[in-house]
C-alpha positions, 0 to 999 in steps of 0.5 A: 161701738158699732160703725154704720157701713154705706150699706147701713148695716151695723158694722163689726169692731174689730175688738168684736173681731178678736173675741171671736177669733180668741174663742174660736181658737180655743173651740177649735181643738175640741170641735167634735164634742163641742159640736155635739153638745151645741146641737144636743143644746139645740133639741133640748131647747126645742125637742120638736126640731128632731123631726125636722132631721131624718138621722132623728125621726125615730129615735126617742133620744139623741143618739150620740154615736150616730154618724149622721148626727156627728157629720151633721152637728160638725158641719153646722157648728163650724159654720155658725162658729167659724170667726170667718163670719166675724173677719168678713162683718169686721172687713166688708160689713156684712157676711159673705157666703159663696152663692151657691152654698148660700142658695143650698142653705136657702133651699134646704132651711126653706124645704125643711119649714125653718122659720125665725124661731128656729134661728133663734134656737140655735143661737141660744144653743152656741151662745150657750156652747161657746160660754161653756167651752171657754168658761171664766174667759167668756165676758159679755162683751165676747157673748155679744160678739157671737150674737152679732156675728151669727145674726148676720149669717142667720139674716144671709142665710133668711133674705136667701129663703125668702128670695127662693121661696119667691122664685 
């Protein structure tokens, strides 16, 4: 059950807290491929998205051994999986990213013509990771765990973009 905090956004349980550690815990030691499959999840799911990545203009496939692409899905997974975000939702009640990382997501996703669809690509692409990577283990209740806690981070990370673009 969701608890409302004096800011009135919907809380994180600490049951929600758990399912996210636990799982994270397991990713964990297979980050590298598991950040490969949710971002080559990610252009299966919107093709189009690889134009928005200079390591992927011109490249007719999603080049695996690419460098770029592997330091680049790595950094993304792990911030969108990290159960930092879920311990932070669980304690404080929101999401808590440093300013100035925050103020460069802002910028970068605004530069680059993120809109809300896109955010709703990538959630698909690491709901859909973390049930592959944990298998039978994953219940609906841990899927809606990481829903929550990445449409927090997404909501910081757009209230950012919408606060650059109007500077």
């Amino acid at each position: 059950m969701h608890k409302s905090n004096q800011r009135g956004m919907v809380g994180f349980s600490e049951k929600q807290e758990g399912l996210v550690k636990e799982s994270w815990e397991v990713m964990k030691h297979d980050v590298s491929n598991l950040s490969l499959r949710f971002f080559t999840l990610i252009l299966e799911i919107a093709p189009a998205a690889k134009g928005m990545f200079s390591f992927l203009k011109d490249s007719d496939e999603i080049p695996q051994n690419n460098p770029k692409l592997k330091a680049h899905a790595v950094k993304v997974f792990k911030m969108v999986g990290t159960c930092e975000s879920a311990i932070q939702l669980h304690e404080k009640g929101e999401v808590v990213v440093a300013d100035t990382t925050l103020k460069w997501l802002g910028a970068i996703h605004l530069q680059k013509g993120v809109i809300d669809p896109h955010f709703e690509v990538v959630k698909e692409a690491l709901l859909r990771t973390v049930k592959e990577a944990m298998g039978e283990k994953c219940s609906d209740e841990m899927s809606g765990a990481w829903a929550d806690a990445y449409d927090h981070l997404a909501t910081a990370i757009k209230n950012e973009m919408k606060a650059e673009a109007s500077a």
